[in-house]
Phi, psi and omega in degrees: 000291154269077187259117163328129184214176176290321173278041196091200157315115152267146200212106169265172237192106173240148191268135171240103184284194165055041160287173170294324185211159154308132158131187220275133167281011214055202195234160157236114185065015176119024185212143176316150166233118202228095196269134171237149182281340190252146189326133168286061194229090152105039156084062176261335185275269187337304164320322193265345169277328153319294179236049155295324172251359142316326181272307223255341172244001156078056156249134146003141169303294193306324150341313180293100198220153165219133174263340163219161154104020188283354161254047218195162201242343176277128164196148168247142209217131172268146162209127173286127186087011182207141135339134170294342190283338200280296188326290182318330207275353163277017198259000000 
């Protein structure tokens, strides 16, 4: 679910769009569980997982890539500059 890699954190990552609100949900199925508020429509959900952690982990965006899943609800997101403990500590 959370891993170390040379290019920083790896994090897989499910979404849930159309929430009340943003933010971290625990896990589900081997994955981070992350409610947004916002629509999946024209990458407004990927945006908003960007920069959810980006606010929660107090880094830059361009630190932040999701590398699969962007049309997908399963995604996987690289974040550069940060630790797996700093991630666990959102759950």
């Amino acid at each position: 679910m959370i891993r170390d890699t040379p290019a920083g954190v790896e994090i897989d990552v499910r979404v849930i769009p159309r929430a009340g609100r943003t933010g971290c949900a625990g896990t589900r199925d081997g994955a981070l569980l992350l409610r947004v508020a916002a629509a999946p429509v024209e990458g407004a959900a990927n945006d908003a997982v960007i920069a959810f952690f980006a606010t929660a982990l107090s880094i830059p965006k361009r630190n932040i890539q999701i590398v699969s899943g962007e049309r997908s609800r399963q995604k996987r997101v690289v974040i550069s500059g940060v630790t797996a403990d700093d991630v666990r500590a959102l759950q």
